[in-house]
N, C-alpha and C positions, 0 to 999 in steps of 0.2 A: 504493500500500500504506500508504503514510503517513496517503495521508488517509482509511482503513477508521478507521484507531489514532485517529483524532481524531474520528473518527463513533462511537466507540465499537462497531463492527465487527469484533471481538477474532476472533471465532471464522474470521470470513472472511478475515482475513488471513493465520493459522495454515493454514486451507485451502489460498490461494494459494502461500504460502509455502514449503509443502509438499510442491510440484513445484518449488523453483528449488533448494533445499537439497540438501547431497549430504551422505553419511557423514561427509567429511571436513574438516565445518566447526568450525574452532577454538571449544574454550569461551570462549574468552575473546571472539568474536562471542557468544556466547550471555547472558553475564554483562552486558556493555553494553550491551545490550538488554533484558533486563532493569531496571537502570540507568535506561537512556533510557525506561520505560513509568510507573517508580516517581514518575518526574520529571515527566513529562507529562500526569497522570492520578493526580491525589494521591486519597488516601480519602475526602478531604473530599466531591467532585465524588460521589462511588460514592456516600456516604453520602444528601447533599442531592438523589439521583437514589430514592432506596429512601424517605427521609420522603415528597417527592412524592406515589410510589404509592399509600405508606401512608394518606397523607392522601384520595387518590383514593376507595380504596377505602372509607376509613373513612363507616360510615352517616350518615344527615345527623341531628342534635340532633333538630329539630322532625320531631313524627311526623304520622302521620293525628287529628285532631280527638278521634276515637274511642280512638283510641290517649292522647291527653292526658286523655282525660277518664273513663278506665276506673279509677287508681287510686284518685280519687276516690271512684267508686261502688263499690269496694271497701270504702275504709276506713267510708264512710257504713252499708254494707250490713254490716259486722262490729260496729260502735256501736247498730247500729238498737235494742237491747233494752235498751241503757241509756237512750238517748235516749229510748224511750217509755213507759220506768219513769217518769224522770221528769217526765214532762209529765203520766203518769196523775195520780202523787204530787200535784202540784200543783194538779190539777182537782180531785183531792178534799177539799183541805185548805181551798181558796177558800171551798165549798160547805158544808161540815160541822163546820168549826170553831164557832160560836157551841154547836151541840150537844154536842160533844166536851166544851167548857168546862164546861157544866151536867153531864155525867157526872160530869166531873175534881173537881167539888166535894164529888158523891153519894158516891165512894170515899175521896177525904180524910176527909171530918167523918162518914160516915153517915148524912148527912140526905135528906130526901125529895126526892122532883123538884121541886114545887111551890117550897118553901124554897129549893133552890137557882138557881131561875130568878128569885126573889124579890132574892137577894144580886146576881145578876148589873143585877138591874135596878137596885137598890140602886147599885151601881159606875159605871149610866149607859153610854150607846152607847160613850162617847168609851175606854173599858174593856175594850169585848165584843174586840175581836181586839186586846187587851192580850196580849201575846207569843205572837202568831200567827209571828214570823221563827223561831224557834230550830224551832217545828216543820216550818215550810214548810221552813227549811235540811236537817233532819233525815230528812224523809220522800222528798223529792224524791232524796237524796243517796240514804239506804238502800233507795229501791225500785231505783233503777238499777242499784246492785249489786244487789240481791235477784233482778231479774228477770235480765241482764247478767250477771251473776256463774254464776249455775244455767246458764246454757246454756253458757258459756264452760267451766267446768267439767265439764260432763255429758259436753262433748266431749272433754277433755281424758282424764279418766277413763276411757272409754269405749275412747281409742288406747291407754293403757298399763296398764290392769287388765283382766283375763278376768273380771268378773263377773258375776252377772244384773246385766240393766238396772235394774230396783228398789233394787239393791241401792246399784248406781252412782247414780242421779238422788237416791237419800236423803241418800248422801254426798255429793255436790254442795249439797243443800238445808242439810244443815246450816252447813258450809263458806261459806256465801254467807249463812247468820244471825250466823254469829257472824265473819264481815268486819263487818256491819252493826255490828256491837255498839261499833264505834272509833269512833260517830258518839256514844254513852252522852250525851257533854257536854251534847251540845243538848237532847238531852231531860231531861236534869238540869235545866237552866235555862229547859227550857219549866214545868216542877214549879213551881219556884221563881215565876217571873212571872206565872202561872195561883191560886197561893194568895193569897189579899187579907190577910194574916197578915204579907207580906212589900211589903206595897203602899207601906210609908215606907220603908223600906230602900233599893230600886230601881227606876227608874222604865223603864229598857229593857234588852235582850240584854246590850250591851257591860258595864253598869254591874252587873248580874248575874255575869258571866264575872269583872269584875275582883273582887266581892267574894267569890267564892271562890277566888280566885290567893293570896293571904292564906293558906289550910288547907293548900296543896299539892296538886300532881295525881293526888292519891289522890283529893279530895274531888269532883272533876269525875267520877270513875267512880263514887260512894256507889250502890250498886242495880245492880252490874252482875253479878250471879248472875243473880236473876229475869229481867235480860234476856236474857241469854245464856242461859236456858234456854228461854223463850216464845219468840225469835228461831228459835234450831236447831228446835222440836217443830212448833211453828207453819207453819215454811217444807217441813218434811217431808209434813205433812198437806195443804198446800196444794197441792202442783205433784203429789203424789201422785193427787188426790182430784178435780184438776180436770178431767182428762180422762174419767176415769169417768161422770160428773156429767153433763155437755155430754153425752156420750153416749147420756144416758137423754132428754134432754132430746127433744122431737117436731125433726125434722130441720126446718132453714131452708134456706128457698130463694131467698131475699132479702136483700140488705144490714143491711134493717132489723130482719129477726126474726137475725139472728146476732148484731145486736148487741142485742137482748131476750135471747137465750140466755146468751151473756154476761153479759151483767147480772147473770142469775139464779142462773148458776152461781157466779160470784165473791161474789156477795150471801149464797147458801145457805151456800155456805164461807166468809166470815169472817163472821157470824152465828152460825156451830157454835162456831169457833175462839172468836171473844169469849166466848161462854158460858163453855169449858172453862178460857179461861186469866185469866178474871174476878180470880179470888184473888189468881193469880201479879202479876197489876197491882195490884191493890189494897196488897199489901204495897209492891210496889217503889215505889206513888207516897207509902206513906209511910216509908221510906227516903230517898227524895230528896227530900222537903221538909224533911228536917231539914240545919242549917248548922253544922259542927263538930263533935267528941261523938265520942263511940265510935260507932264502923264495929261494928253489932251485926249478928249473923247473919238469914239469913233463916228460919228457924226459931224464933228469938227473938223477932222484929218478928212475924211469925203469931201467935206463943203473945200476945203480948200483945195485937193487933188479936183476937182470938180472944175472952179475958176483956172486953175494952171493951165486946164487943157480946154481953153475957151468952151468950156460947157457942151462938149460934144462928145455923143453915144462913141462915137467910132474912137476918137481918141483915150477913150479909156478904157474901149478893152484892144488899145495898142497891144500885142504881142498875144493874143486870144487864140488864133490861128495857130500859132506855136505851141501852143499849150493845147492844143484840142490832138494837136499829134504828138505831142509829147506823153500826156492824159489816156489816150488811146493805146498806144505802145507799151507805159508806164506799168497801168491796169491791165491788160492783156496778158503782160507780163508776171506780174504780182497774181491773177486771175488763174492761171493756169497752169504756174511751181504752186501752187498753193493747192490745186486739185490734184496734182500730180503726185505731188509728196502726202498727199492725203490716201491715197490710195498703196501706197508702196509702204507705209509706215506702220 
């Protein structure tokens, strides 16, 4: 019986025990026994017997391969639409920057295409992607939200608002223009190292950024109305407009022609959009070329860009044409790495 109590045998001793015991066994047998169990068989023993198990049971760390490598392709699969915001961003800025630059001048000064490809030549190659970083940094950053942000949002939206879906995805769209709009600085500073007015001043980005730290961080957002209004109307029209578009489009059956229709679509829509929001840039690019000074309105900065150019429709969207093929190619561009890496990813 002794040695059940040392096998740890508890139940079958009581068993046995069970037939030798008579009614008229003293408690104080019962007590010593007791006693003698507390003694023999401390907690400790009970306890280091139950982690064992515990540890037994417990599942192993390393799992199936598949199992290792699923949250991965989670987190990949949930980033995908920022990650291929920006890569579009990037491929389009590599490619269409020298043109961008010839518009940027046509809207600063109002001068013609010819003149202003004249100045760039004037400036020499060593020139032409003269603060090409603050936009590369700028557009890569705010496509990814733009693109990133709208879907992340649309779903969000979607779980805790009862609304139309139009109604929702407009509100996502705005929401994700004017996140965009915290990026203002760089495009401030792409202004700045784009006009050859500021070409003794500063010679790159950093030395840019630092001579505006000087005015206060007011003066890194100078133009941030008109963005935040083209941002929000822009990004509404856009993810609105696009699906439609595609639609009308003759159906692909091919790699290649979805990524022609793409093209076209994204081309069609930011070619609309540059046309309509021509002005809205025109002002802001001359708001943020100016360094220090009164923070004047944007109805102010109009009225006078308005009188400069004796008050005529044509002379203010001087360089429009450029930028409706700039706009086109740009988004075409952006429009169709962005579908493209959507689908491979």
């Amino acid at each position: 019986m002794v040695q059940m109590l040392k096998e740890g045998k508890v139940t079958d001793f009581f068993y046995k025990a069970s037939g030798t015991l008579t009614p008229e066994l003293d408690m104080k047998i019962v007590l010593k026994l007791e006693a003698w169990l507390k003694k023999s068989f401390p907690k400790k023993s009970l306890s280091n017997t139950m982690d064992s198990e515990a540890h037994e049971k417990r599942p192993p760390i390393l799992t199936s391969s598949k199992q290792d490598i699923a949250p991965h392709i989670a987190s990949v699969s949930e980033m995908k639409h920022y990650l291929c915001g920006c890569c579009a961003a990037f491929n389009n800025i590599a490619i269409t920057f020298p043109v961008q630059k010839v518009l940027f001048r046509q809207q600063l000064y109002g001068i013609k295409t010819r003149d202003a490809v004249l100045q760039l030549r004037r400036d020499g190659f060593r020139n032409l992607y003269r603060g090409i970083l603050p936009p590369l940094m700028q557009k890569t950053t705010t496509l990814a939200l733009m693109f990133g942000l709208y879907e992340d949002l649309s779903c969000l939206l979607r779980k805790h608002i009862s609304t139309p879906e139009f109604a929702t995805r407009s509100l996502a769209a705005v929401l994700a223009g004017t996140t965009e709009a915290i990026f203002t600085p760089l495009e401030r500073v792409q202004t700045l190292l784009q006009d050859h007015k500021h070409h003794d001043k500063f010679t790159n980005t950093y030395q840019a950024f630092k001579a505006l730290k000087c005015h206060g961080i007011r003066e890194y957002y100078r133009g941030l109305v008109p963005v935040l209004f083209r941002n929000g109307f822009s990004n509404v029209l856009f993810f609105g407009l696009r699906g439609p578009i595609k639609e009308h489009l003759p159906t692909a059956t091919t790699h290649s022609a979805h990524l022609v229709n793409d093209f076209i679509c994204g081309g069609l829509l930011g070619a609309m959009l540059g046309i309509m929001f021509f002005p809205v840039n025109v002002v802001k690019t001359r708001m943020q070329s100016q360094i220090g000074g009164e923070f004047q309105s944007f109805t102010k900065v109009f009225q006078k860009i308005w009188l400069e150019r004796d008050r005529k429709l044509t002379n203010l969207f001087r360089g429009a044409h450029l930028n409706y093929h700039r706009s086109l190619i740009s988004w075409g561009i952006i429009n169709a790495t962005y579908e493209f890496l959507l689908k491979i990813i």
